[in-house]
N, C-alpha and C positions, 0 to 999 in steps of 0.2 A: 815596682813589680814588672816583670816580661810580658809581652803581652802573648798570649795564649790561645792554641786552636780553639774551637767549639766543643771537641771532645773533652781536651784536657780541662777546660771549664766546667764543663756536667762533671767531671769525677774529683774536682776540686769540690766545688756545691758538695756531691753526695758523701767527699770524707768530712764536709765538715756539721753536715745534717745528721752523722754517725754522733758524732759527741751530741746535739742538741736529743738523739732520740736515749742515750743512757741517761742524760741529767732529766727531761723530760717522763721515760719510763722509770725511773728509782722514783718520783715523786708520787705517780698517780699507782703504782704497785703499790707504795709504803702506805699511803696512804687505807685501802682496802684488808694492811697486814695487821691496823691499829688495835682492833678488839681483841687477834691473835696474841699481839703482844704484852697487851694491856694483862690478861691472863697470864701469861707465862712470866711475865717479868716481873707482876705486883705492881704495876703501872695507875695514877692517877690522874683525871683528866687533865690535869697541869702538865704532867708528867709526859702525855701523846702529843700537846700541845709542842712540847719543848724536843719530843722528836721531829717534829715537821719545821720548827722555826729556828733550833740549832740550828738546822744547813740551813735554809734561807736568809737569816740573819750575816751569817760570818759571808754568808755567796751578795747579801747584800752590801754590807760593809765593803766589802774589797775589789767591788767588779771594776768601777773607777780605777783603782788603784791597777790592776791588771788591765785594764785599757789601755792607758799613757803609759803603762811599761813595754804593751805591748808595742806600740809607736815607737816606741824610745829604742830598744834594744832588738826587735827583729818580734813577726808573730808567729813565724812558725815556731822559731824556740820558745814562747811561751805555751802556743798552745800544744805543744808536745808534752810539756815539763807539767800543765794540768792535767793532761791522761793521763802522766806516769801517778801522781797524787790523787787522781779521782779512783783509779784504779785501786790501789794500794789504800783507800781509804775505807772502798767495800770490801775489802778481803778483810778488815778490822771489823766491819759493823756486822759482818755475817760471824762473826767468831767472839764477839760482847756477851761478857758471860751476867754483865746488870745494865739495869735503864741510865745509870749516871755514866759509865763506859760506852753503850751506845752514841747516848748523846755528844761527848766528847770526840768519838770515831766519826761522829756526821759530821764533825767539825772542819775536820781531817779533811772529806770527803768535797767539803763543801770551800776549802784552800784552793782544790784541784776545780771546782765547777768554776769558781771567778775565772779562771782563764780558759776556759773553753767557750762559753757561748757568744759574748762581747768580741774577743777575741777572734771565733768564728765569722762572726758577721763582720767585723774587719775586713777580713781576709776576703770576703762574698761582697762586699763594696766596693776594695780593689781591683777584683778580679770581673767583675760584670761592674762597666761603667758606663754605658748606655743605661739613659734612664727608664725605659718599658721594660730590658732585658734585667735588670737588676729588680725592678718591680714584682716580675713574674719567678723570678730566682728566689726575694721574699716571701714569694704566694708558695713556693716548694717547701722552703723553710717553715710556715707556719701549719702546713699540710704535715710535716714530721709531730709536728703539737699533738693534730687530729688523731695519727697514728700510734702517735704514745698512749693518748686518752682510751684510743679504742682498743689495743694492747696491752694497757698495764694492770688494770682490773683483771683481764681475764688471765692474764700471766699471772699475777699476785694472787691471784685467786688458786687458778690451777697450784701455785707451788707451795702456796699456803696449807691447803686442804691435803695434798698428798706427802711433803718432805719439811714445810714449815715455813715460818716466816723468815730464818735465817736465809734460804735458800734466793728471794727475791734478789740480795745482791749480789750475787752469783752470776748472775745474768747480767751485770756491765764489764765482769773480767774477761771474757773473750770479746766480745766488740771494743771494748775499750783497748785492747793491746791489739788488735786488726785495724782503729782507727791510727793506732799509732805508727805502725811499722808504715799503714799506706800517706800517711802522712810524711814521713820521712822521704820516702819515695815520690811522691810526687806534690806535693804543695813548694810552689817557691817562696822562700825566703822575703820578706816582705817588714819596710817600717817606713816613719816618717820622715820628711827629708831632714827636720832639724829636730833633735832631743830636745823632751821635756824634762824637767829637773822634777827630782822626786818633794811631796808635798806632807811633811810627815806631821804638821800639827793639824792639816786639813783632815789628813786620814785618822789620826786620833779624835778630833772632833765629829768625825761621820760614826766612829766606832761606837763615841760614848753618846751619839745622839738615837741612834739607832738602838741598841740596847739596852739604852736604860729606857726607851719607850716601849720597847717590848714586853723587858722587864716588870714594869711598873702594871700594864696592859692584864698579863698572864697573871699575875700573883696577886691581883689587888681583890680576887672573891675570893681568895684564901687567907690571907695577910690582913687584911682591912688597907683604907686607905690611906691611914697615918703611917703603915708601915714602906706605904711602895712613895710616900710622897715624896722624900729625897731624889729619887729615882726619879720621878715627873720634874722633880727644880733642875735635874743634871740636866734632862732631857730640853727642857727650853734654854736653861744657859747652854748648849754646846749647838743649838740651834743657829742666838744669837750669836754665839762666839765665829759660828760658820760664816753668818752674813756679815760681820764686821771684817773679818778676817781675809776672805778670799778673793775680796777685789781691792783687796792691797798688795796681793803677789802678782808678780808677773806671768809664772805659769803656775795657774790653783791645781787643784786637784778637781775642781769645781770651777769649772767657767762660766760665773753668771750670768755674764756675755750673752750666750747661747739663749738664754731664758727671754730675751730680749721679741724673740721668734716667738709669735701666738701661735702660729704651727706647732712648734718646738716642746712649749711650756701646754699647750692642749693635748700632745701626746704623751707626756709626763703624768701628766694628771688623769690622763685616759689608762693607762697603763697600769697607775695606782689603784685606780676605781675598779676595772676589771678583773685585775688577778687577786684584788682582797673578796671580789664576790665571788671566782671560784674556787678560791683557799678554801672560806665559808663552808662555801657549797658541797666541796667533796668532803669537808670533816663533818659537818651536819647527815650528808647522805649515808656516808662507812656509818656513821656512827646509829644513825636510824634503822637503815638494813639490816644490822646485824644486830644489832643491840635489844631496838624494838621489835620487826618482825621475828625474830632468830634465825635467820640467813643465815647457810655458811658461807665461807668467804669467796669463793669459787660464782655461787649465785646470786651474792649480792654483785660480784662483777661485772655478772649475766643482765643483769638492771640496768647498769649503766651506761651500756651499750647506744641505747635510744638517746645518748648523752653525746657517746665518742663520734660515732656515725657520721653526724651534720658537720659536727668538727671539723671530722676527716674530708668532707663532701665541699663544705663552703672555703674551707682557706687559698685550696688554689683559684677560688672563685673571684675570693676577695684579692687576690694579688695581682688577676688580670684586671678586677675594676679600677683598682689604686693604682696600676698601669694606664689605663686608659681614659678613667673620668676621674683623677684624681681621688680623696681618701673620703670623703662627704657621704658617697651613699652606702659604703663600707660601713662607714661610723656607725650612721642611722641607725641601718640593719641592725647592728650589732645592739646599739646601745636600747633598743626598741626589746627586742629580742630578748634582752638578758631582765630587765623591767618585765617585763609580763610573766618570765617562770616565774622568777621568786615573788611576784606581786599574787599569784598564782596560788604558791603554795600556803603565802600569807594570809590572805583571805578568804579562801574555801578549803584550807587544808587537804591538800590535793595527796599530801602522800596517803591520804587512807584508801583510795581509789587506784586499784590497777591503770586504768583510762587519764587519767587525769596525773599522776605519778608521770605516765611517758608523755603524756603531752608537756608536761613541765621538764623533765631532761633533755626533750628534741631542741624545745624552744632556748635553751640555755645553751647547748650544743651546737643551734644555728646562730645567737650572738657570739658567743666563745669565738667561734670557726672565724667571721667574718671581721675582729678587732686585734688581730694581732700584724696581720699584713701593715696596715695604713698606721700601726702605732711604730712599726721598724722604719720602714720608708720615712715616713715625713721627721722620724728622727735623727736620720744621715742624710736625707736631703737637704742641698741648699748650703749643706755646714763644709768646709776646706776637707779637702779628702786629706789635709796632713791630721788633721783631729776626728777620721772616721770612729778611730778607737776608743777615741773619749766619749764622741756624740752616742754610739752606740751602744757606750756602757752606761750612759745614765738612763737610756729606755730598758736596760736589762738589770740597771739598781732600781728603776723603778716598779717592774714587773715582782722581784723579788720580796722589795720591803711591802708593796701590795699584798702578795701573799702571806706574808708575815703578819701583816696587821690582821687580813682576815681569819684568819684561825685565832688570833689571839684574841682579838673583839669577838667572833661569833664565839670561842670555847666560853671567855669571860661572861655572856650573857645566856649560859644553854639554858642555865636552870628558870631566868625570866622567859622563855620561849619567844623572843623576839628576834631570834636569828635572820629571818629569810627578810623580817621587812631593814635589816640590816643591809641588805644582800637587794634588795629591792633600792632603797639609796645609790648601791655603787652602779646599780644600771642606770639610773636617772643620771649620775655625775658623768658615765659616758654620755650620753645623749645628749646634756648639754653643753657638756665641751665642747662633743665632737662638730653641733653645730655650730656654737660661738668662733670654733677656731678652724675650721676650712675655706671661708668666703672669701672674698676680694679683699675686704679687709684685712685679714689674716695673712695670708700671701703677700701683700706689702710688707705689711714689718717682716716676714722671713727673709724678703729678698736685701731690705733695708741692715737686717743683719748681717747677714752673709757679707757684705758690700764691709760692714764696719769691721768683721772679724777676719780678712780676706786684708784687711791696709794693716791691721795690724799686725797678723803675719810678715806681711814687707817688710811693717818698720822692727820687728822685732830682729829680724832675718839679718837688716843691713845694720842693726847696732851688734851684732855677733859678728857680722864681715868688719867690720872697724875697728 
């Protein structure tokens, strides 16, 4: 890639924070439209489930895969070619005339989001390569999160109550063809120096490991467990079949390699734990505000607020800490933070309480805010900038299949009411990752990595020139 004035860099970043705030606001709008929909469509809680984790799922399945392609063949063309399908995929889901066509159309929807966000952050690792400056570039980046959170409620809300829940994806067809045209125009053209070769029983094996756990997850308080149990045997054989498999190719689809890095493998797993508690958390909330209080959808928005706020407030907070003191106090915060709402709601039942209700959103809103900066950063740092696209697709497979799991585990267990201390675990799993894998320890094996996947690059390089 060119290297780039200071200007042309800010408006590189902000077309490609455009695609993170449509895949970001469709999630936390859809989300608030679900009792709307539930109504209108003759939808079962299976059935909202399987709105929210259709796209998350298929956007988990394939981010990888749209990472190393994006390396491989240019990122601007991919990430164009995901706006033209993110785009074209809401003009379907607002026009689904059933809940089975919905879901299919999120599918659609969710082909076009694997190439945008991973992708994105590519392109924002190439483009800012100073390490504080690319720091604070992720601190912009996970501040669009905030904005979505603080935005989408009230947009889904607003569109909900006045013209409908159709109406929500409505609102990614103009930004989404504005990201595109200025995409064309000014993002340079950008890939790795040497192609990756496509990885097609890896990528089957992510497909069928990822869905049939989902699968198995959603359907087994409907189905029983004899019924989803095939589904749980796919799921661990295509597990194993992954670990057996992929460090016997030369370019996986999955570079174990990588895992090597307790950095690495601690933002992974940070990643997992965070966005499966606020999967959770917003389908547990949509679902209590409206459902139990009778909110309409516009005010339960209104709620959420003391939620989006802190979001919005702490991530460019957390992107200058993870710039300056590296990701440790970031973490903490966060993982601290996210443990006390839901421990919060678990133990004193706090949504019956006006007072206690927003102290638990802020509090959830200020971990949120402060774990997504140090969980992007320490996942492209350290790693060959020819593999930004890969490294950065398994921290946005892992943010994805998180969220997939959480909605599936908290919908599967509503009727035991043990959601939150569900949701109280995946704060604890931040917190102690995030301290196990920041210290001095840590930061050796990442460097130790880096060093081993850095020779291998070489020798792979010079057996291609021979």
């Amino acid at each position: 890639m060119p290297e780039l004035s200071p200007r042309r860099r800010v408006l590189v970043l902000a077309i490609c924070c455009m695609s993170l705030l449509i895949v970001s606001l469709d999630t936390t709008a859809l989300n608030v439209s679900l009792p709307a929909m539930q109504r209108d469509l003759g939808a079962s809680t299976s059935g909202l489930q399987w709105t929210i984790d259709a796209y998350t799922l298929v956007l988990a399945s394939l981010l990888m895969l749209a990472g190393s392609t994006a390396d491989r063949i240019g990122r601007k063309r991919v990430f164009m070619t995901g706006l033209v399908l993110f785009t074209i995929g809401s003009a379907l889901c607002s026009a689904a005339p059933s809940l089975e066509s919905l879901i299919v159309f999120r599918m659609v929807q969710a082909v076009g989001g694997s190439m945008l966000n991973p992708v994105a952050m590519s392109i924002i690792t190439n483009t800012f390569t100073e390490p504080r400056e690319r720091a604070r570039a992720i601190g912009v980046w996970g501040g669009v999160v905030g904005i979505s959170m603080a935005a989408g409620p009230l947009v889904g809300g607003l569109l909900v109550d006045s013209v409908g829940w159709r109406a929500i994806f409505w609102v990614n067809l103009p930004v989404g063809l504005a990201a595109l045209l200025l995409t064309l125009r000014f993002v340079p053209e950008s890939r790795a120096p040497r192609a990756r070769r496509l990885d097609p029983v890896g990528q089957l094996l992510v497909i069928s490991l990822f869905g049939a756990l989902t699968y198995a997850i959603i359907e087994a308080p409907n189905a029983g467990f004899a019924s989803v149990l095939p589904f749980a045997a796919l799921a661990v054989a295509a597990l194993l079949g992954l670990l057996w498999y992929e460090p016997r190719r030369a370019e996986p689809l999955i570079d174990l390699r990588f895992f090597r890095s307790a950095p690495f493998s601690g933002a992974t797993v940070i990643a997992v734990g965070a966005f499966a508690g606020l999967g959770g958390f917003l389908f547990l909330s949509t679902l209590y505000l409206q459902n139990v209080r009778g909110l309409d959808a516009l005010h339960a928005g209104l709620w959420m607020l003391p939620m989006a706020a802190p979001t919005l407030l702490c991530a460019p907070l957390s992107g200058r800490l993870v710039g300056s003191r590296g990701p440790r106090l970031s973490l903490l915060v966060a993982g601290t933070a996210m443990t006390a709402s839901a421990a919060l709601f678990a133990l004193f039942d706090a949504e019956t309480s006006d007072v206690t209700l927003i102290i638990g959103y802020a509090l959830f809103g200020v971990g949120f805010g402060f774990v997504n900066a140090p969980i992007t950063n320490t996942a492209v740092s350290g790693m060959p900038r020819a593999q930004a696209g890969v490294a950065a697709a398994v921290a946005s497979t892992s943010r994805q299949l998180g969220q997939t799991l959480g909605v599936a585990v908290v919908g599967a267990v509503l009727a035991a009411g043990v959601g939150y201390w569900i949701i109280t675990g995946c704060g604890l799993l931040v917190l102690v990752a995030g301290l196990v894998t920041s210290g001095g320890w840590a930061r050796g094996t990442a460097e130790r990595a880096a060093e081993r996947l850095e020779s291998a690059e070489v020798r792979d390089a010079s057996r291609v020139v021979a």
